[in-house]
C-alpha positions in Angstrom: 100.5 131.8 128.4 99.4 127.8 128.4 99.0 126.3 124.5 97.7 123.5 123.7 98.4 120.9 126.4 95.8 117.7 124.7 97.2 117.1 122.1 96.4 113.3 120.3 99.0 112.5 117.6 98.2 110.5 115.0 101.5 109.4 114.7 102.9 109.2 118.1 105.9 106.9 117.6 107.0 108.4 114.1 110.5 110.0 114.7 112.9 111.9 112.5 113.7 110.1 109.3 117.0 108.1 109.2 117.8 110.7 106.1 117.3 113.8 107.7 119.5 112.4 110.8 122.3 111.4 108.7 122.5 114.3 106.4 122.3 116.8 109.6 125.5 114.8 110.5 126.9 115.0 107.1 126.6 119.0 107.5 127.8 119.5 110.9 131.2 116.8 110.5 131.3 118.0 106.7 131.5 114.7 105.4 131.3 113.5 102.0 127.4 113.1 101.8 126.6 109.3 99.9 123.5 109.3 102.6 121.1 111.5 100.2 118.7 110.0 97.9 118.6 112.7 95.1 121.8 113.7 92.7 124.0 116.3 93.3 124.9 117.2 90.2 122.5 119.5 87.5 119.5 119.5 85.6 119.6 119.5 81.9 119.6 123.1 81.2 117.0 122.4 78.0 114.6 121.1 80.8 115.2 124.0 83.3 115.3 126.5 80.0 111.6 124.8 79.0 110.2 125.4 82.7 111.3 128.8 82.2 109.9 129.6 79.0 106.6 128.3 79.9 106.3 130.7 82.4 107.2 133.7 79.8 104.7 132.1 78.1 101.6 132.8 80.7 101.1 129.1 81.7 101.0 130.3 85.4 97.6 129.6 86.7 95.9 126.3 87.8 96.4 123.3 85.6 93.7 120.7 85.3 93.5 118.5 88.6 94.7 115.7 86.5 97.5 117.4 85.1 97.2 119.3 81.5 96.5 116.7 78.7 100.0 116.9 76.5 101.6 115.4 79.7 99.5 112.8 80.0 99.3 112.4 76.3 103.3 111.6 76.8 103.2 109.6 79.6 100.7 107.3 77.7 102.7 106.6 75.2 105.7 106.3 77.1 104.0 103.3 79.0 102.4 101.6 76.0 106.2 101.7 74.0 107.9 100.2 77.1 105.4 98.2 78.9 102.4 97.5 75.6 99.8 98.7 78.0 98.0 101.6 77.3 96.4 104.2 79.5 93.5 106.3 79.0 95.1 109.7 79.0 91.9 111.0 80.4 90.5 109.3 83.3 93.4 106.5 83.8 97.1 109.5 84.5 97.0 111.5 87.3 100.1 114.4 87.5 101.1 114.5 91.3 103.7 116.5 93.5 106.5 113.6 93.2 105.7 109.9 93.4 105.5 110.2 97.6 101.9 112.7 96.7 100.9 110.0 94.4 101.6 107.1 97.2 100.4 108.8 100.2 97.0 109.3 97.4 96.3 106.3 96.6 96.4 104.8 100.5 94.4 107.4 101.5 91.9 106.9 99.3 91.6 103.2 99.7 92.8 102.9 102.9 90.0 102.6 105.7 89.9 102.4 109.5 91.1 98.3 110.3 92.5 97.5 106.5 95.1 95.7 106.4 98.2 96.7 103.8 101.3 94.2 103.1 104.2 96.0 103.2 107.6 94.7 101.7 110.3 95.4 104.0 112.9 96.9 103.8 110.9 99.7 102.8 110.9 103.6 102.2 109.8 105.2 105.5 106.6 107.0 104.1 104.8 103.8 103.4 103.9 103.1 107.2 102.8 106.3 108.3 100.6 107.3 105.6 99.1 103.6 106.0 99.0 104.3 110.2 97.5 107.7 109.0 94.6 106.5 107.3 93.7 103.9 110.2 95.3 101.1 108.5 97.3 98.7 109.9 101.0 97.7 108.2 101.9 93.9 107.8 105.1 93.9 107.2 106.5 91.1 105.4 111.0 90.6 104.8 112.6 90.0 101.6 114.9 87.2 102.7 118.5 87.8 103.3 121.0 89.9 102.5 119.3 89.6 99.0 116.6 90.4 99.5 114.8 87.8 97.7 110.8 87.9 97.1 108.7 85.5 99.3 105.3 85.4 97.9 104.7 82.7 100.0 104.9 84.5 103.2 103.1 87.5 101.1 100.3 84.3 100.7 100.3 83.9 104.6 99.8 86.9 105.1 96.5 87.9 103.1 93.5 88.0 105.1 89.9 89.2 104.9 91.2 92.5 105.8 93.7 92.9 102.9 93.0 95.7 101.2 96.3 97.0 99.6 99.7 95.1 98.8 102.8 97.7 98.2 105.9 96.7 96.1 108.6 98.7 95.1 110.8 97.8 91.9 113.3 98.5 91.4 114.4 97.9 95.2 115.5 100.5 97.7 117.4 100.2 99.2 118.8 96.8 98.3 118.9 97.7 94.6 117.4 94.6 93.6 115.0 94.4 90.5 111.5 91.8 91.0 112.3 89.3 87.6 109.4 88.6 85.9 109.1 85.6 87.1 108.1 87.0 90.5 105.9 89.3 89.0 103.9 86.3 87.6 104.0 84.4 91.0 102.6 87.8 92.5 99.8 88.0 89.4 98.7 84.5 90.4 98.5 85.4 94.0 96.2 88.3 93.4 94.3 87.2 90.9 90.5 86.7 92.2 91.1 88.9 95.1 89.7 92.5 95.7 93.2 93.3 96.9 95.0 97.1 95.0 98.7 96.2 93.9 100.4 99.6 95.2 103.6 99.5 92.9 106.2 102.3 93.7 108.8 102.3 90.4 110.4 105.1 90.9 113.7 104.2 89.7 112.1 102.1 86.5 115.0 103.8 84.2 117.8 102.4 86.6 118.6 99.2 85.9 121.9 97.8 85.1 123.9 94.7 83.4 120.9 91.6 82.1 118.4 93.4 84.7 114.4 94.7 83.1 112.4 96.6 85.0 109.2 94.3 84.2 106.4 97.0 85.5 102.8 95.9 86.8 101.7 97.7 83.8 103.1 94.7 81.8 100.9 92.3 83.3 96.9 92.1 82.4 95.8 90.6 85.6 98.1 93.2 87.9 97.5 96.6 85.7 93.3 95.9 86.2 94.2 96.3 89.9 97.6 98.5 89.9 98.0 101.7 90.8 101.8 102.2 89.5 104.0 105.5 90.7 106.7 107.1 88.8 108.9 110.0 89.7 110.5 112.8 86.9 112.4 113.4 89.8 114.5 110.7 90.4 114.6 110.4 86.3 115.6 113.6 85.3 117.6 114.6 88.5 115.6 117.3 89.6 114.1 115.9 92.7 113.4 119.1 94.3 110.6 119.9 91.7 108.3 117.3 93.3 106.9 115.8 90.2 105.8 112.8 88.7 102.7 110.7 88.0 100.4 107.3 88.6 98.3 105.8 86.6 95.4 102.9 87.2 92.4 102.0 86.2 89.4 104.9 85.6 87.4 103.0 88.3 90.4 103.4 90.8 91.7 106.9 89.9 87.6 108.2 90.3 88.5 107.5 93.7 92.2 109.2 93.8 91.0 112.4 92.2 88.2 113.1 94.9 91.7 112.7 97.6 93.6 115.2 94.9 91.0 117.9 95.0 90.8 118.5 98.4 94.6 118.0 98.9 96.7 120.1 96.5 94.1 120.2 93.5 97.1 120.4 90.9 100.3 120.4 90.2 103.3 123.1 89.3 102.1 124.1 85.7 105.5 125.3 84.0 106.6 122.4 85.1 104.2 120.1 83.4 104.7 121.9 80.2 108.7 121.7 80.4 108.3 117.5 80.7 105.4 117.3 78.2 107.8 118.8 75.3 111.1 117.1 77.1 109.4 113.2 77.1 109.0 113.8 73.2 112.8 112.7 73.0 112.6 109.2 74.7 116.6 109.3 74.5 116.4 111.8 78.0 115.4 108.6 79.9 116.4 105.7 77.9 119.9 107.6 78.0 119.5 106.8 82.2 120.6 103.4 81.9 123.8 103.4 80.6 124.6 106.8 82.3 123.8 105.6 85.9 125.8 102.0 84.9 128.8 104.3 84.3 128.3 105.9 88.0 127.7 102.6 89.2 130.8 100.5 88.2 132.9 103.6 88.6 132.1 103.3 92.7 132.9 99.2 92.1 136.1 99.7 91.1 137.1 102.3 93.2 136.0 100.7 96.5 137.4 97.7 94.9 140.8 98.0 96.8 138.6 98.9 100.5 137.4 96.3 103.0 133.7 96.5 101.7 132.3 93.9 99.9 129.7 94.2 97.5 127.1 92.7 95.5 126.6 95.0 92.5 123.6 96.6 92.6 120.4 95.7 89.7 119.1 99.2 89.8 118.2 102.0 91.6 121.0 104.4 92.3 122.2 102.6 95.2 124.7 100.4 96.3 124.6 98.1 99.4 128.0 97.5 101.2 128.8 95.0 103.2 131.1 95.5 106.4 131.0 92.4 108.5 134.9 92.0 107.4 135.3 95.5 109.1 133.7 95.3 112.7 130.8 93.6 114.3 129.5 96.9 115.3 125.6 97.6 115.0 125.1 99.9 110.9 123.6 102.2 113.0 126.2 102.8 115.3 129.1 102.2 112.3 127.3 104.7 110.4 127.9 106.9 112.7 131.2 106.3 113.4 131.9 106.6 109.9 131.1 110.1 109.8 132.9 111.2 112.7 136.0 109.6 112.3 136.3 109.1 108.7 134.0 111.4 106.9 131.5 109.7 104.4 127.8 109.5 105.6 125.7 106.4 104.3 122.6 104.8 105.4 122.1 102.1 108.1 119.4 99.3 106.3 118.5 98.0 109.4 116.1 100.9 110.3 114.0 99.5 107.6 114.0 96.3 108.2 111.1 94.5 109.5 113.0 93.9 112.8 115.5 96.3 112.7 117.8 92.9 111.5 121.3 94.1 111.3 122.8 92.4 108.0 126.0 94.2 108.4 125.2 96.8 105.4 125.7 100.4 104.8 123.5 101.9 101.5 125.3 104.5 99.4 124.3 106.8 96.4 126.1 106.5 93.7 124.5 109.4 92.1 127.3 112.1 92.5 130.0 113.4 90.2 132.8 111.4 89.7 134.6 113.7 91.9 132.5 113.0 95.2 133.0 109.6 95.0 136.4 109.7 94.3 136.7 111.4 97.6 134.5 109.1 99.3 136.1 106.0 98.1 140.0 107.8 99.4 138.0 107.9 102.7 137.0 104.3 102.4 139.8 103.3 102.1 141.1 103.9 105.3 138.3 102.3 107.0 139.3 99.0 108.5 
């Protein structure tokens, strides 16, 4: 029996993400795994121990739509200790399922038929097809080199009437660089007396090494008045499978998010909220991130030290690029590959996000493993030549 033969996709060039292609590979060569995003080491058992309480406790039906108001209250204050903004805790914090919900949200909701959105490449890979989704169209912009330095003049040539949106992410991935405040100025200048929303995707605003500061849009008067900013608990509190996290913007442009978040999941996981409302009353749990995350992050330095990578050491994030060209003039995709079947460690190519597909000769790994994973990886490394 015949299904459905006309079928119109919305998205009919999107293929399989990069991660899922490399981890499947991990699995079936049963490689050392540096390609995933996310930690693989645990939770803090008082955070999973609060989830579980709260759901002794009865808090198992719907939470608010903007998430329950001691969460928020938290979140608030968080941002006004760190950044000296402060957010309405009621019409100006939304709770979302992870900082992807609360991205593909805000595009969607601002997003019409012919917009045009600046996108900063490299870039993560849901930015494009939730702008492509919505009928907008992606300019896509390069940070220059293997730096990835901010060009705000190119950003400048590339604002037209149909600019509706401009999406950063700080810090980087997957370069690991961190936007100085200086370029966060140059990019407040630019948009100031434009109608243009600053999407800023800050995911990993507690991973920042060495003299780097994550300098948030928050921080800056004439970018918060038109910033919707994203955060993840996820990739904070290594519990990225619990799909949490948060944005916050001004009431006039969350009116518009929350009409997109009612008729899309409504609300968020409600143990859950009441677990990181209690847990974010110790600031320590991700001011703590820093320092632990620099550990993980010089440890991999030293030990690829004696390996024929070369690298730049990462800002933040918890990513570190590696350079190759000393190694082989083969294409990162195809070295990536090899890397996994001959040798046994799976990494990310950084060309496939690249505006086009350049090839800088670098391999992105996550750092974010027990010490014993990448003392395995870096053995393997080793042997790479």
């Amino acid at each position: 029996m015949a299904g459905v033969s006309n079928i119109s996709s919305k998205l009919p060039k999107h293929e399989t993400s990069i991660f899922s292609v490399m981890s499947k590979m991990a699995f079936e060569h049963d490689a050392v795994n540096l390609s995933q995003g996310y930690p693989n080491f645990e939770t803090d058992r008082q955070l999973k121990e609060l989830v579980y309480n709260a759901m002794l406790d009865g808090y198992n039906q719907y939470a608010p739509l903007a998430g329950i108001t001691p969460l928020r209250e938290q979140i608030a204050d968080k941002i006004e200790s760190l950044h000296g903004k402060k957010y309405d805790k009621n019409t100006e914090i939304t709770v979302t399922n992870g900082a992807t919900q609360a991205l593909f949200l805000a595009i969607t909701a601002f997003v019409n038929h012919g917009d045009e959105v600046i996108v900063l490449k490299p870039a993560y890979d849901s930015y494009e097809p939730a702008i492509k989704l919505n009928g907008g169209i992606p300019v896509l912009v390069q940070l220059e080199g293997k730096g990835y330095k901010l060009n705000v003049e190119e950003i400048k040539q590339k604002i037209s009437p149909k600019t509706r949106m401009l999406i950063i992410n700080t810090p980087h991935n997957p370069s690991g660089n961190v936007f100085s405040k200086e370029e966060m100025q140059q990019l407040e200048a630019l948009l100031e007396g434009t109608d243009i929303i600053l999407l800023s995707d800050e995911v990993y605003e507690h991973i920042i090494f060495d003299e780097a500061k994550h300098y948030s849009a928050s921080a800056f008067p004439n970018l918060s008045k038109r910033a919707i900013v994203c955060a993840s608990f996820g990739k904070t509190f290594h519990n990225t499978g619990w799909k949490m996290g948060y944005c916050v913007a001004p009431e006039e442009l969350m009116a518009e998010i929350w009409k997109v978040m009612e008729v899309n999941v409504f609300c968020v996981h409600h143990p859950t909220q009441r677990a990181f409302a209690e847990y974010l009353k110790t600031p320590q749990h991700y001011l703590g991130l820093r320092d632990f995350y620099q550990e993980k992050r010089d440890k991999f330095l030293h030990l690829i030290k004696d390996t024929a990578f070369k690298a730049v050491p990462s800002k933040g994030t918890y990513f570190q690029l590696l350079d190759y060209s000393e190694i082989t003039n083969e294409h990162d995709v195809d070295f990536s590959r090899r890397l996994i079947k001959e040798f046994g460690v799976a990494s990310i190519p950084v060309s496939v996000f690249n505006k086009g597909k350049e090839d800088h000769r670098q391999l992105r790994f996550c750092f974010a493993k027990t010490d014993d994973t990448l003392e395995k990886a870096a053995e393997i490394l080793k042997k790479v030549k």
